[in-house]
C-alpha positions as CSV (number, residue, x, y, z in Angstrom):
1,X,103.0,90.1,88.6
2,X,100.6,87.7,90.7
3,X,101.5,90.4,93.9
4,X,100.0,93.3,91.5
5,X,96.9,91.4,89.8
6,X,95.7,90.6,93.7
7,X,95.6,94.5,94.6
8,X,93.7,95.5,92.0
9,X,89.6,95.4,92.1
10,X,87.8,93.3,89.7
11,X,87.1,95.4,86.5
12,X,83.1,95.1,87.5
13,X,83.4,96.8,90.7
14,X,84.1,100.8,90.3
15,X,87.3,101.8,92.8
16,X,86.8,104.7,94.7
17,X,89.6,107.0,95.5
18,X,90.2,105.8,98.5
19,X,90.6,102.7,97.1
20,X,92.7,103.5,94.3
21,X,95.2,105.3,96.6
22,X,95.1,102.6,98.7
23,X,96.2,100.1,96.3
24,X,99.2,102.3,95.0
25,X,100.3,102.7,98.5
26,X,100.5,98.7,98.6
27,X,102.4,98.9,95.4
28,X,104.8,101.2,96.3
29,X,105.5,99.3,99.5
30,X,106.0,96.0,98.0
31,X,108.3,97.1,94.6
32,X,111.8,96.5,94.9
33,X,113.1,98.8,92.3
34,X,111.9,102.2,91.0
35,X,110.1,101.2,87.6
36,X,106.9,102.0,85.6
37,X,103.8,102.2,87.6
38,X,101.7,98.7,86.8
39,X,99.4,98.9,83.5
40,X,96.1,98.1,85.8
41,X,97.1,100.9,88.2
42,X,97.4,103.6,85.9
43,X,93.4,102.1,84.2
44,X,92.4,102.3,87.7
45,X,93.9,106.0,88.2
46,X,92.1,107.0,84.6
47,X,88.6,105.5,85.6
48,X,88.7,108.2,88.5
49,X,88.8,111.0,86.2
50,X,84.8,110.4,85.7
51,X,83.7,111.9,89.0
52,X,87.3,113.8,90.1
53,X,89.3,116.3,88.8
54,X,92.9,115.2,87.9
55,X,94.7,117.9,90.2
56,X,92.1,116.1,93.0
57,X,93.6,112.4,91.7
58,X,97.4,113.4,91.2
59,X,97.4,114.9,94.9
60,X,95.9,112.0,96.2
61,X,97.6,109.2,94.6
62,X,101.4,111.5,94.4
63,X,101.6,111.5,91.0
64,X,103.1,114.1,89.0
């Protein structure tokens, strides 16, 4: 978990999409196993949905 916690942005800071697509590209280069996607990446995914569209944030991330 301490692997996850240190790509995530502090909860202050707003992530940009960018950033947020960044951060699951880490994740899914670092997992071992296919599992459920980490609780702070999916908050991070949702806190997009203010200034993008989801179809905008789905392609972007690859999330279906």
């Amino acid at each position: 978990m301490r692997e996850i916690s240190s790509l995530i942005t502090p909860p202050t800071v707003k992530p940009t999409l960018e950033v947020v697509r960044h951060q699951f590209e880490a994740w899914r280069k670092r997992r071992r196993c296919r599992g459920p996607i980490p609780e702070a990446l999916w908050e991070a995914a949702v806190g997009l949905c203010r200034e993008h569209s989801i179809c905008e944030i789905s392609r972007s991330l690859r999330l279906n």
